[in-house]
DRENPA-3360 file (N, C-alpha, C; in nm, 2 decimals, always signed):
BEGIN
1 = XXXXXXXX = -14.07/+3.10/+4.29/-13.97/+3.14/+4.20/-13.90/+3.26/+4.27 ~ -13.81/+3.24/+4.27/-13.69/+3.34/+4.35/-13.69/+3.55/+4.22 ~ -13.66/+3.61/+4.26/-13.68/+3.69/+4.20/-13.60/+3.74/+4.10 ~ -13.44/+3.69/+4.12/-13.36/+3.66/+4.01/-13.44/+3.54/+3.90 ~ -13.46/+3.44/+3.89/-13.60/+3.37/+3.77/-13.67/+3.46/+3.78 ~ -13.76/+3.53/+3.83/-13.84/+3.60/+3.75/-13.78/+3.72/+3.64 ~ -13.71/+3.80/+3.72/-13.60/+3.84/+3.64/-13.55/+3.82/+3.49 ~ -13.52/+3.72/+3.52/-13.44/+3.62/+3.39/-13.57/+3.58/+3.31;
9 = XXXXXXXX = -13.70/+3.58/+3.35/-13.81/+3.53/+3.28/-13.87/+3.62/+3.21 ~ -13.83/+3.73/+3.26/-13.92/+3.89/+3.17/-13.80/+3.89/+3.12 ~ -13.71/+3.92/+3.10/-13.63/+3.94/+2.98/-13.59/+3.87/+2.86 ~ -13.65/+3.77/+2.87/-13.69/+3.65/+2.79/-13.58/+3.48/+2.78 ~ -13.52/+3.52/+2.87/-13.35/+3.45/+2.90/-13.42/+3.28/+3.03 ~ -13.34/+3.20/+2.95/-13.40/+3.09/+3.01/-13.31/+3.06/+3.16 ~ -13.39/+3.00/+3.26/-13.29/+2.97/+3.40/-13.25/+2.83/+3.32 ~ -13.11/+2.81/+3.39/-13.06/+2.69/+3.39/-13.15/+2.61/+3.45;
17 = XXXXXXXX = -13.11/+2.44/+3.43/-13.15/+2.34/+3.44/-13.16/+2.34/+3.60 ~ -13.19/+2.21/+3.69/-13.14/+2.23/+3.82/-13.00/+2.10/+3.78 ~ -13.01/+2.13/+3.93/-12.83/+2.00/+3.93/-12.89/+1.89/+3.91 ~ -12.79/+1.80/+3.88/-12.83/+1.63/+3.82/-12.79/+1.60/+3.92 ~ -12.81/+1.48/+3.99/-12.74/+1.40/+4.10/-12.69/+1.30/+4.07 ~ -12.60/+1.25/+4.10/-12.54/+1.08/+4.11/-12.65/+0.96/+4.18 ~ -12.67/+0.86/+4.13/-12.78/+0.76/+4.17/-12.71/+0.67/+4.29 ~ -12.78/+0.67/+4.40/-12.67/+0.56/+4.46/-12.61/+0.44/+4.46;
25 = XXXXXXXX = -12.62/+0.42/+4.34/-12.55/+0.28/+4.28/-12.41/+0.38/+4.22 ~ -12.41/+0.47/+4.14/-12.24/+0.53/+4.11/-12.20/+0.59/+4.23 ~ -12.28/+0.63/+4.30/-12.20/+0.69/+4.42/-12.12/+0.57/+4.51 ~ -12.20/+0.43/+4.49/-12.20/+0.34/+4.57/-12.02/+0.24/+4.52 ~ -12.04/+0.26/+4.39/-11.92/+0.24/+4.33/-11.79/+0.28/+4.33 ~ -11.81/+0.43/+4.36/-11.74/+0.54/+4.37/-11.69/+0.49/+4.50 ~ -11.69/+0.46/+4.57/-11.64/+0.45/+4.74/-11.61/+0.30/+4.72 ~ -11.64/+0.22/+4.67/-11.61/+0.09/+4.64/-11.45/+0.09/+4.61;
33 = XXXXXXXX = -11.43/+0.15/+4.51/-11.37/+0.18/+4.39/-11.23/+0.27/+4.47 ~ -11.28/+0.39/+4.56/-11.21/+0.44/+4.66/-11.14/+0.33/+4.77 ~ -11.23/+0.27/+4.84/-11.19/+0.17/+4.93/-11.08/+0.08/+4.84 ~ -11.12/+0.03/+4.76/-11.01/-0.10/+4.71/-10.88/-0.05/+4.66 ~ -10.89/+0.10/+4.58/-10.76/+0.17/+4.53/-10.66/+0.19/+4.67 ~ -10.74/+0.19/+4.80/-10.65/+0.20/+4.97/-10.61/+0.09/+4.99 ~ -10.70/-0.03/+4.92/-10.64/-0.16/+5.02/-10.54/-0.22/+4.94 ~ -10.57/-0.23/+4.79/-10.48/-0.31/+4.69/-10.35/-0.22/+4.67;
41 = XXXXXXXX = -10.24/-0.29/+4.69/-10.09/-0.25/+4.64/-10.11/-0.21/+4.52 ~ -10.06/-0.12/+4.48/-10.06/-0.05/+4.35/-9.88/+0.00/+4.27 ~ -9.85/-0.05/+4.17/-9.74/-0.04/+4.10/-9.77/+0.05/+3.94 ~ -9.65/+0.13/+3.91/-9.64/+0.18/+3.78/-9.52/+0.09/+3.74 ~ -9.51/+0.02/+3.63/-9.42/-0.05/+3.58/-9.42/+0.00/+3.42 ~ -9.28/-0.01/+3.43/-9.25/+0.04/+3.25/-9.16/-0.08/+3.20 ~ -9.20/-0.11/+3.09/-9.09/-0.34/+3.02/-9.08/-0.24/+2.87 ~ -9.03/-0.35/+2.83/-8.89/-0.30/+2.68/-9.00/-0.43/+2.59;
49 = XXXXXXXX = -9.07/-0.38/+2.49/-9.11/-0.48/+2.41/-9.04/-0.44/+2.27 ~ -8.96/-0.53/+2.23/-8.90/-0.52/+2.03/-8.81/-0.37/+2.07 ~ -8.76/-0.31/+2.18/-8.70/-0.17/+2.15/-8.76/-0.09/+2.21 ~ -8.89/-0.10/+2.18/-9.00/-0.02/+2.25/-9.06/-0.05/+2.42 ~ -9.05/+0.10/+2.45/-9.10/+0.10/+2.60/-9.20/+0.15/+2.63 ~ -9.28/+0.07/+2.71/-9.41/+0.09/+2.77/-9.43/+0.10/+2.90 ~ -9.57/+0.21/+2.95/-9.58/+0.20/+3.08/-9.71/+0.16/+3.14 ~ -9.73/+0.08/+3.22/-9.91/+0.03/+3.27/-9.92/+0.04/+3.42;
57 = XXXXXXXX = -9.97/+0.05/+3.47/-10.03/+0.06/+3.58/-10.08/-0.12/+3.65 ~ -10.02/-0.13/+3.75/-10.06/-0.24/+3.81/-10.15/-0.27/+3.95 ~ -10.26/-0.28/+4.01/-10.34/-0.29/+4.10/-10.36/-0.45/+4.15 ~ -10.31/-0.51/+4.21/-10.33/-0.63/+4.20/-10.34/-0.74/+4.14 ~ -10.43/-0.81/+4.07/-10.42/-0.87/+3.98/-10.49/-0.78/+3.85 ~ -10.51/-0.70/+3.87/-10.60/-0.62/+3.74/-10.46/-0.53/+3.68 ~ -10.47/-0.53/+3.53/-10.36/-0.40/+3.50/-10.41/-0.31/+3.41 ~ -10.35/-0.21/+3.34/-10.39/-0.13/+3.26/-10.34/-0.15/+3.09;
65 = XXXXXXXX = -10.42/-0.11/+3.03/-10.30/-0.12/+2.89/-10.18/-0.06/+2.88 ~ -10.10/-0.07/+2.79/-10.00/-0.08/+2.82/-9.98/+0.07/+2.76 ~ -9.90/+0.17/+2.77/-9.87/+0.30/+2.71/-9.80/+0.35/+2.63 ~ -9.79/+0.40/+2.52/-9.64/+0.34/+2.44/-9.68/+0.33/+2.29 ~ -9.58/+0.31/+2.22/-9.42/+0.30/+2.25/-9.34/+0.46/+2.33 ~ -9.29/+0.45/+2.41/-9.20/+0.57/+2.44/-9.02/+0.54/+2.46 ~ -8.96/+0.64/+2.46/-8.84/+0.62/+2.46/-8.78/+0.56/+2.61 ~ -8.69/+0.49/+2.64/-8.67/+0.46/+2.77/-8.72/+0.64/+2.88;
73 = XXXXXXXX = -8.61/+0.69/+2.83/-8.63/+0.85/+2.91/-8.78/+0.87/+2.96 ~ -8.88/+0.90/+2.82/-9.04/+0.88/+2.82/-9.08/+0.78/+2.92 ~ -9.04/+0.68/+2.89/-9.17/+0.59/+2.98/-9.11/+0.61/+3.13 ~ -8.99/+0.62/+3.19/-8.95/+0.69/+3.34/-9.03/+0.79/+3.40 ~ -9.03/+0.91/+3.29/-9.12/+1.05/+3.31/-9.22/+1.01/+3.33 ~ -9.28/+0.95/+3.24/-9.43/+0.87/+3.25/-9.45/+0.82/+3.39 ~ -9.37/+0.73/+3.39/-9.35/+0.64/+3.54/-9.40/+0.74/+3.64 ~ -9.29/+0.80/+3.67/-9.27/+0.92/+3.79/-9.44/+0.98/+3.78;
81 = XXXXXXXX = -9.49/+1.04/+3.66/-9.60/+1.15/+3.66/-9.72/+1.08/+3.77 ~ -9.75/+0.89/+3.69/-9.81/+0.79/+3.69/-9.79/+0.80/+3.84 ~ -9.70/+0.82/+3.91/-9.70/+0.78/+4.03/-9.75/+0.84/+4.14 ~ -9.69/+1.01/+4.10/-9.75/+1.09/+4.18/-9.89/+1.18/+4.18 ~ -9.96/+1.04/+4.10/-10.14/+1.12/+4.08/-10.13/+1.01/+4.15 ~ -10.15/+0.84/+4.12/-10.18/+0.81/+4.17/-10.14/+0.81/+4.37 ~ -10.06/+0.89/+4.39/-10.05/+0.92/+4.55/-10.12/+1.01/+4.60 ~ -10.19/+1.10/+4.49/-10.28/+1.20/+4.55/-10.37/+1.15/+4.50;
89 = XXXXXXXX = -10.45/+1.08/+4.41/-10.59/+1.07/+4.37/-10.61/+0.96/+4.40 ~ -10.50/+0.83/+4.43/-10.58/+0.69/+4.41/-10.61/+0.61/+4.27 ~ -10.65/+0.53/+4.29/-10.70/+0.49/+4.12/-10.80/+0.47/+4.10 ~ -10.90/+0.56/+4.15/-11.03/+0.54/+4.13/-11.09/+0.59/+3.96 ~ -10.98/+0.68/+3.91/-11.01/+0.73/+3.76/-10.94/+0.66/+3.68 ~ -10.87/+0.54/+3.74/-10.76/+0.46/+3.62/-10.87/+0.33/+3.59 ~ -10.86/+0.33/+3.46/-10.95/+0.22/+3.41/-10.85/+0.08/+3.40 ~ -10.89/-0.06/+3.42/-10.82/-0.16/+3.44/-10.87/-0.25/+3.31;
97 = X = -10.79/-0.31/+3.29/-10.87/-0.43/+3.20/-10.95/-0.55/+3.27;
% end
């Protein structure tokens, strides 16, 4: 026990937990998940349903729900935001149906 825990143990104050780790089956997904977001073409598309405009996310054959209703203006901004995470992050955090 390091002497900061002991420390923290006479003064009656609990040490935190230790770290949790990722199992390598999520880590294993996680790179999976990475890899495929590089290989598959990926599109933000925004369509006009009854008036209303929506925006989803397209990966290949997999897409996202749909986002919405927004105003034409809305679902553009959207578009644009949608586009430039996915150019820095990938779609590894976008959930697909």
């Amino acid at each position: 026990m390091s002497i900061v825990q002991q420390e923290l143990n006479t003064n009656g104050l609990r040490t935190a937990a230790p770290a949790q780790h990722y199992s390598k089956i999520v880590e294993f997904a996680k790179e999976v998940a990475r890899k495929a977001s590089d290989e598959t073409p990926t599109s933000v598309e925004i369509f006009s349903d009854s008036g209303h405009w929506y925006c989803r996310v397209r990966r290949g054959d997999e897409k996202t729900r749909p986002m919405g209703p927004y105003t034409k203006q809305q679902a553009e901004r959207i578009q644009e935001v949608r586009r430039m995470l996915i150019a820095k992050r990938g779609t590894a955090r976008i959930m697909f149906e």
